[in-house]
Backbone as JSON Lines, residues from 0, in Angstrom:
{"i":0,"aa":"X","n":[-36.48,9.4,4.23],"ca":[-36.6,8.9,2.87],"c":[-37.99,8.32,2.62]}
{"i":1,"aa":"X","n":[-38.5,7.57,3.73],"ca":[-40.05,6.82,3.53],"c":[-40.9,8.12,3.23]}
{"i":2,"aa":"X","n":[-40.75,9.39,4.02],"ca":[-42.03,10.54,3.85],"c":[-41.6,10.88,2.51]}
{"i":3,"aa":"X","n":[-40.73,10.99,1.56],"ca":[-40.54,11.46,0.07],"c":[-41.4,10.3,-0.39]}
{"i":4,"aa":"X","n":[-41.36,8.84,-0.05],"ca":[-42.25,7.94,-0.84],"c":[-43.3,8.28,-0.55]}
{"i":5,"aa":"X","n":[-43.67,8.44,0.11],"ca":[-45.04,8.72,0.85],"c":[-45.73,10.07,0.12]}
{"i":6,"aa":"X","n":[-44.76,10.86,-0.27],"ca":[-45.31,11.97,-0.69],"c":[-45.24,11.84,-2.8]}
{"i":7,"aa":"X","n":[-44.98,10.7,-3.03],"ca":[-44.57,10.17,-4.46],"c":[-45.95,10.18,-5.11]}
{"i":8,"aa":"X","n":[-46.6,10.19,-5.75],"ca":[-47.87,10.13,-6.44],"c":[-47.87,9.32,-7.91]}
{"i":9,"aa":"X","n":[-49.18,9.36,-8.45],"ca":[-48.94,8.74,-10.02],"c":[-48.32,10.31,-10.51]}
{"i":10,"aa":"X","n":[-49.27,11.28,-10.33],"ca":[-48.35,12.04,-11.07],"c":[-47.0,12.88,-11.24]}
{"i":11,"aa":"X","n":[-45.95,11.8,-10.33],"ca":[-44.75,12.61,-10.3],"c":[-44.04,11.93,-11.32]}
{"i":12,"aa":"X","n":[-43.21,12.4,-11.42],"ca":[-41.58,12.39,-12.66],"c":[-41.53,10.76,-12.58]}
{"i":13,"aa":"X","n":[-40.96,10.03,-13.66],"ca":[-40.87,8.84,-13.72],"c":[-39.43,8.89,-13.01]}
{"i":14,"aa":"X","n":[-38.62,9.94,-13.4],"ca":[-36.8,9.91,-13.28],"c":[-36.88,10.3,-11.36]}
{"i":15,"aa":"X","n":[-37.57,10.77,-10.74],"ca":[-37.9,11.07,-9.61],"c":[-38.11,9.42,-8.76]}
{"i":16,"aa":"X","n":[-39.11,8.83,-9.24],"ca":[-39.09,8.03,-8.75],"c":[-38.3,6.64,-8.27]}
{"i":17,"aa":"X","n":[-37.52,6.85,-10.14],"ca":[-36.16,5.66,-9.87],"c":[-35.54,6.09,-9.12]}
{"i":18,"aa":"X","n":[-34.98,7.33,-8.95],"ca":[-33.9,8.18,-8.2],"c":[-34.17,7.48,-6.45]}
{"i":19,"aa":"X","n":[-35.27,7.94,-5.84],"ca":[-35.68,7.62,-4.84],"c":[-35.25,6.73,-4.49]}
{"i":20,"aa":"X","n":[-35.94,5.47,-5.11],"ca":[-36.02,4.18,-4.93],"c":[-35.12,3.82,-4.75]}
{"i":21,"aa":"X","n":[-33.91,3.67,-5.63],"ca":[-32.39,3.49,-5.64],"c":[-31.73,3.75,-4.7]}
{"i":22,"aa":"X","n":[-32.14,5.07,-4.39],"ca":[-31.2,5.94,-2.95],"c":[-31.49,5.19,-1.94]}
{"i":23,"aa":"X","n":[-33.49,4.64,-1.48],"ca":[-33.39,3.93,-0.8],"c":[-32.44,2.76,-0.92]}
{"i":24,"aa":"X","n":[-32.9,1.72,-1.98],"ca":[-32.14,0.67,-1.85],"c":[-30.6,0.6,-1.5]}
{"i":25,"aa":"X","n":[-30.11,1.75,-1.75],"ca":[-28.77,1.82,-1.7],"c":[-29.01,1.8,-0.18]}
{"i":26,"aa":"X","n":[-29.47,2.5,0.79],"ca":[-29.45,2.85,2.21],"c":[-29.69,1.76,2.65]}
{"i":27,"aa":"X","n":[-30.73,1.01,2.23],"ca":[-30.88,-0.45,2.72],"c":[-30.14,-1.59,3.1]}
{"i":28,"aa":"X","n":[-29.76,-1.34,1.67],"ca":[-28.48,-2.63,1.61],"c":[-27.36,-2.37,2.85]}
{"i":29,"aa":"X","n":[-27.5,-0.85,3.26],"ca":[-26.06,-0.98,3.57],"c":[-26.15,-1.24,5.3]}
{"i":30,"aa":"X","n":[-27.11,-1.18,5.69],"ca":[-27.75,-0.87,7.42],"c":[-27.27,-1.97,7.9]}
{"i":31,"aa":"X","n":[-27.38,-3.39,7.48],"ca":[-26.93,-4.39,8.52],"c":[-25.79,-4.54,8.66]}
{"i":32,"aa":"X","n":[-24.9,-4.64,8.28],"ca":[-23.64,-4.4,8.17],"c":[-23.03,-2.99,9.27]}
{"i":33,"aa":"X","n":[-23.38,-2.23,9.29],"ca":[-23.56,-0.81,10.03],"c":[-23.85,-1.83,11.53]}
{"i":34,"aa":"X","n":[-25.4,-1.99,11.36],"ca":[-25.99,-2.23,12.81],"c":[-24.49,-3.78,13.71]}
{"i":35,"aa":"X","n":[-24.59,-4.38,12.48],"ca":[-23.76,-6.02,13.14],"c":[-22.31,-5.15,13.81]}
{"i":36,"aa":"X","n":[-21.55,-4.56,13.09],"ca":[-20.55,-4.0,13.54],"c":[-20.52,-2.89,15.17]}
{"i":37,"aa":"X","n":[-21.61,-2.08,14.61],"ca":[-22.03,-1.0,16.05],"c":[-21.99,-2.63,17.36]}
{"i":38,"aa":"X","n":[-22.93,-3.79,16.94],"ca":[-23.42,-4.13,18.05],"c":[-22.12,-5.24,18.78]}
{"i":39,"aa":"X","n":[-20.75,-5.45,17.85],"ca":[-19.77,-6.08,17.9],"c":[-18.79,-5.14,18.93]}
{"i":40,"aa":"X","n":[-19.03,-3.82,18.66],"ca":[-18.22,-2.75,19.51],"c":[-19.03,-2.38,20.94]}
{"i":41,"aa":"X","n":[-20.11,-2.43,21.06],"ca":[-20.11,-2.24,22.3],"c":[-20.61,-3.57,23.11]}
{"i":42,"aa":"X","n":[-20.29,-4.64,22.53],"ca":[-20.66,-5.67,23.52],"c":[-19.6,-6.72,23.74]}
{"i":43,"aa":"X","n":[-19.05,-7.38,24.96],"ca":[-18.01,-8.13,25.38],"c":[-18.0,-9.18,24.12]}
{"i":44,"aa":"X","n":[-16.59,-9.25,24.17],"ca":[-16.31,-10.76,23.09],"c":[-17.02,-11.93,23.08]}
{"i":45,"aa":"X","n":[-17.26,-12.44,24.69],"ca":[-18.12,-13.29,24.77],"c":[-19.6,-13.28,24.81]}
{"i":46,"aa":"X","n":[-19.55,-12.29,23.84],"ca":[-21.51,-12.39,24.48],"c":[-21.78,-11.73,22.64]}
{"i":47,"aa":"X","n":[-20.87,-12.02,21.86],"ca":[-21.01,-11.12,20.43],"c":[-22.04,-12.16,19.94]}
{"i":48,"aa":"X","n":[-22.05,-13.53,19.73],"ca":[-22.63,-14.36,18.96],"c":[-24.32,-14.05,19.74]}
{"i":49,"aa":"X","n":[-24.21,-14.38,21.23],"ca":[-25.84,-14.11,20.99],"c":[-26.37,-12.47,21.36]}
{"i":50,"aa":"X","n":[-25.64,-11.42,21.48],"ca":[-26.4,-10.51,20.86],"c":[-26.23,-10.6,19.08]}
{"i":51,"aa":"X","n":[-26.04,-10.82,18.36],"ca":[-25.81,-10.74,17.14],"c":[-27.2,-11.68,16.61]}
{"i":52,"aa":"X","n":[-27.27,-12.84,17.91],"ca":[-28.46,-13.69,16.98],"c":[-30.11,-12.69,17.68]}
{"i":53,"aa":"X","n":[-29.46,-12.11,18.8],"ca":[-30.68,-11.29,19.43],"c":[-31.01,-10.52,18.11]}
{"i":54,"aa":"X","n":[-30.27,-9.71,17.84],"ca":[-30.77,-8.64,16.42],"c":[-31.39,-9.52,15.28]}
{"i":55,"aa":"X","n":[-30.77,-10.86,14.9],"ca":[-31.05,-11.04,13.98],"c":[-32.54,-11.45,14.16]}
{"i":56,"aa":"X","n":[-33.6,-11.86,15.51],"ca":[-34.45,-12.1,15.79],"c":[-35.39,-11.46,15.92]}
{"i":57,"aa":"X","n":[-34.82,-10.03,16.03],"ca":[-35.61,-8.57,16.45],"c":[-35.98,-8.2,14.21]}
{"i":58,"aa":"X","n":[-35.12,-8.55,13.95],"ca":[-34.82,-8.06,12.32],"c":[-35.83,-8.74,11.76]}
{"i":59,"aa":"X","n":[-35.76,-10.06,11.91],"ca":[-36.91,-10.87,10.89],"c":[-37.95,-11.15,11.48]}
{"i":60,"aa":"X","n":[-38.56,-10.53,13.02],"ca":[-39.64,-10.27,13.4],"c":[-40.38,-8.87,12.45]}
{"i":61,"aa":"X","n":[-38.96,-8.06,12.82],"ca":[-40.01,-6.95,11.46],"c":[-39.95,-7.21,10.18]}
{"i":62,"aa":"X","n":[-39.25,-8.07,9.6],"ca":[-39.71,-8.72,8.06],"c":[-40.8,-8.94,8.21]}
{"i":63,"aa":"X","n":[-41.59,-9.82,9.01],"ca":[-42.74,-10.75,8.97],"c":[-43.88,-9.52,9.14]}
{"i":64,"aa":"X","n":[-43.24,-9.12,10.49],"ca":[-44.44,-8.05,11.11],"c":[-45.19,-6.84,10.4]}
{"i":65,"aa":"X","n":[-43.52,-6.15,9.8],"ca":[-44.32,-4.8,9.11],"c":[-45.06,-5.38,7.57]}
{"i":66,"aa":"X","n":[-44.54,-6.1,7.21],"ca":[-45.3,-6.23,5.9],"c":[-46.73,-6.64,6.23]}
{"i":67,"aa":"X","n":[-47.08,-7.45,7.55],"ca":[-48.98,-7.32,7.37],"c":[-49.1,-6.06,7.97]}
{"i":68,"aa":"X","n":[-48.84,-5.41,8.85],"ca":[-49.17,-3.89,9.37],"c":[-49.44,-3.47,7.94]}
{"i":69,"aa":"X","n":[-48.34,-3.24,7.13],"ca":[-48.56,-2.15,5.87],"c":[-49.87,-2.76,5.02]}
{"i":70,"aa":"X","n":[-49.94,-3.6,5.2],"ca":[-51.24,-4.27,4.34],"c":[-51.92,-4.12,5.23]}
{"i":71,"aa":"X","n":[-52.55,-4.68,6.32],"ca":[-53.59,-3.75,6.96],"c":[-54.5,-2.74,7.01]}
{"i":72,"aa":"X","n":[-53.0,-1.83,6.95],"ca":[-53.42,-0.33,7.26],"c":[-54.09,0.25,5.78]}
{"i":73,"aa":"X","n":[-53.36,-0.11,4.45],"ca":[-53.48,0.16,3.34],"c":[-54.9,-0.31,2.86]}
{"i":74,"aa":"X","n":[-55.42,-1.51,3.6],"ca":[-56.32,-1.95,3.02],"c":[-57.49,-0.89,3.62]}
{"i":75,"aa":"X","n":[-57.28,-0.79,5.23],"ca":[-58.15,-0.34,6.2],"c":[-58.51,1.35,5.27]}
{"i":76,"aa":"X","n":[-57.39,1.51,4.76],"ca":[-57.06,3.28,4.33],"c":[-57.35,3.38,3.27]}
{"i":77,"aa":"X","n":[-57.73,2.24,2.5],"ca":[-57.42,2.14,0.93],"c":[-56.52,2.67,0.28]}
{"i":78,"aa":"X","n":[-55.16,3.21,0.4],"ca":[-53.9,3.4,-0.15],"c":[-53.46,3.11,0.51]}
{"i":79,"aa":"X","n":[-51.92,3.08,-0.4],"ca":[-50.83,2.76,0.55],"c":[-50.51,4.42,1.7]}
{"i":80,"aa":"X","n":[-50.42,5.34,0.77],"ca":[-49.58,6.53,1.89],"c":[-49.83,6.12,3.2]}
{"i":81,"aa":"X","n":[-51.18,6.05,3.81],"ca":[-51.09,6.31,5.34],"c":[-50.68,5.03,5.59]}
{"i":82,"aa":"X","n":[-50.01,3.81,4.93],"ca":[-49.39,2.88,5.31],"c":[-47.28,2.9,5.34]}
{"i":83,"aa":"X","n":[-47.3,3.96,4.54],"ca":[-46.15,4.26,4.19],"c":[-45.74,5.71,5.26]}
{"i":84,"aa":"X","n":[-46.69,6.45,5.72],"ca":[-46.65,7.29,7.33],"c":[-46.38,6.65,8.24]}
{"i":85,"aa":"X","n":[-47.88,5.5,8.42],"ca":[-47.28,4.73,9.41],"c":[-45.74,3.97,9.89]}
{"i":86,"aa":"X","n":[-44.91,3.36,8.5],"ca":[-43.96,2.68,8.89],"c":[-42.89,3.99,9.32]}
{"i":87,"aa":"X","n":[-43.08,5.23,8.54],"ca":[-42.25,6.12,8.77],"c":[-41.88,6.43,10.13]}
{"i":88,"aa":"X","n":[-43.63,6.58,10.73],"ca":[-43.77,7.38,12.38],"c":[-42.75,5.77,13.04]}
{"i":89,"aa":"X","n":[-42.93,4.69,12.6],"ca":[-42.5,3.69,13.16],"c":[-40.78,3.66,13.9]}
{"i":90,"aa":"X","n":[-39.94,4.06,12.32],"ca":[-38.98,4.23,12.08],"c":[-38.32,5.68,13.14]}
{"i":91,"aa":"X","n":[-39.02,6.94,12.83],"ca":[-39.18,7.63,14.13],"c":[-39.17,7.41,15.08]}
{"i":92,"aa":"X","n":[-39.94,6.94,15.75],"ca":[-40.02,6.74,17.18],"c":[-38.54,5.94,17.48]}
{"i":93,"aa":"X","n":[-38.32,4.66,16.45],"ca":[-36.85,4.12,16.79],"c":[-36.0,4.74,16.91]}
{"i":94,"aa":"X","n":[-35.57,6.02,15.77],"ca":[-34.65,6.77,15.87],"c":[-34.86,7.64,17.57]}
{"i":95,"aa":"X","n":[-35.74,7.51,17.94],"ca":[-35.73,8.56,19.59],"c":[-35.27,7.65,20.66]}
{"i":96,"aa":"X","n":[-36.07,6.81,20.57],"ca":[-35.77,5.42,21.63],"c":[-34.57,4.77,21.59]}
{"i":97,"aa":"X","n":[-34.06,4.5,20.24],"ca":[-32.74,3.61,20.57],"c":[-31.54,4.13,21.5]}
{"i":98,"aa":"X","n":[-31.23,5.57,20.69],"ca":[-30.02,6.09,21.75],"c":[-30.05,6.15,23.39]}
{"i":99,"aa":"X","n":[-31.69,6.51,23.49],"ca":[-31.69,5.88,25.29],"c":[-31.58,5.07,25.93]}
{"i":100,"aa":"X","n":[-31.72,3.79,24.86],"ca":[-31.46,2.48,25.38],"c":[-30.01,2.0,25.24]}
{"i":101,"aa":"X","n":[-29.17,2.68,24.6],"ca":[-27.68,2.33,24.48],"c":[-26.69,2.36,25.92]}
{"i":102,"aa":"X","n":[-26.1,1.08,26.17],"ca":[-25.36,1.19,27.38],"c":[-24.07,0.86,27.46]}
{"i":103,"aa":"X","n":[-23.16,0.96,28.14],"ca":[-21.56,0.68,28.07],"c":[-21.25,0.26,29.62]}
């Protein structure tokens, strides 16, 4: 979904763009909820509260983190796109790495 923003311009469709956006936000909203539950099922009863505060520490490290990266890079690039690649390739690489790190 980030490479469609990424690929968004001034001159695309105004109705294109809400569309997007929305779809993201909709995807957004819905991930923690997803992630808290996944991380409730594969981890012992007694150990739910601090992996649960582990994520939540890993989570608002990338609140803080990616938003200066994306400014950074945007500034370094003068647009946003190759700041909006970057978080993408970011997001990538997670999607490869996480499932290897999953254990039971």
């Amino acid at each position: 979904m980030i490479y469609v923003i990424a690929l968004l311009g001034p001159e695309s469709e105004v109705a294109l763009v809400v569309a997007t956006l929305v779809l993201l936000g909709l995807l957004i909203c819905s991930w923690n909820g997803v992630l808290l539950a996944e991380i409730s099922d594969v981890v012992p009863k007694e150990q739910i509260a601090e992996a649960h505060s582990l994520a939540a520490i890993g989570m608002f490290s990338g609140f803080v983190i990616g938003p200066i990266i994306f400014a950074e890079v945007s500034v370094t690039a003068g647009d946003f796109r190759p700041a909006l690649f970057v978080m993408a390739f970011s997001t990538a690489v997670s999607a490869v790495v996480a499932p290897r790190c999953r254990t039971r």
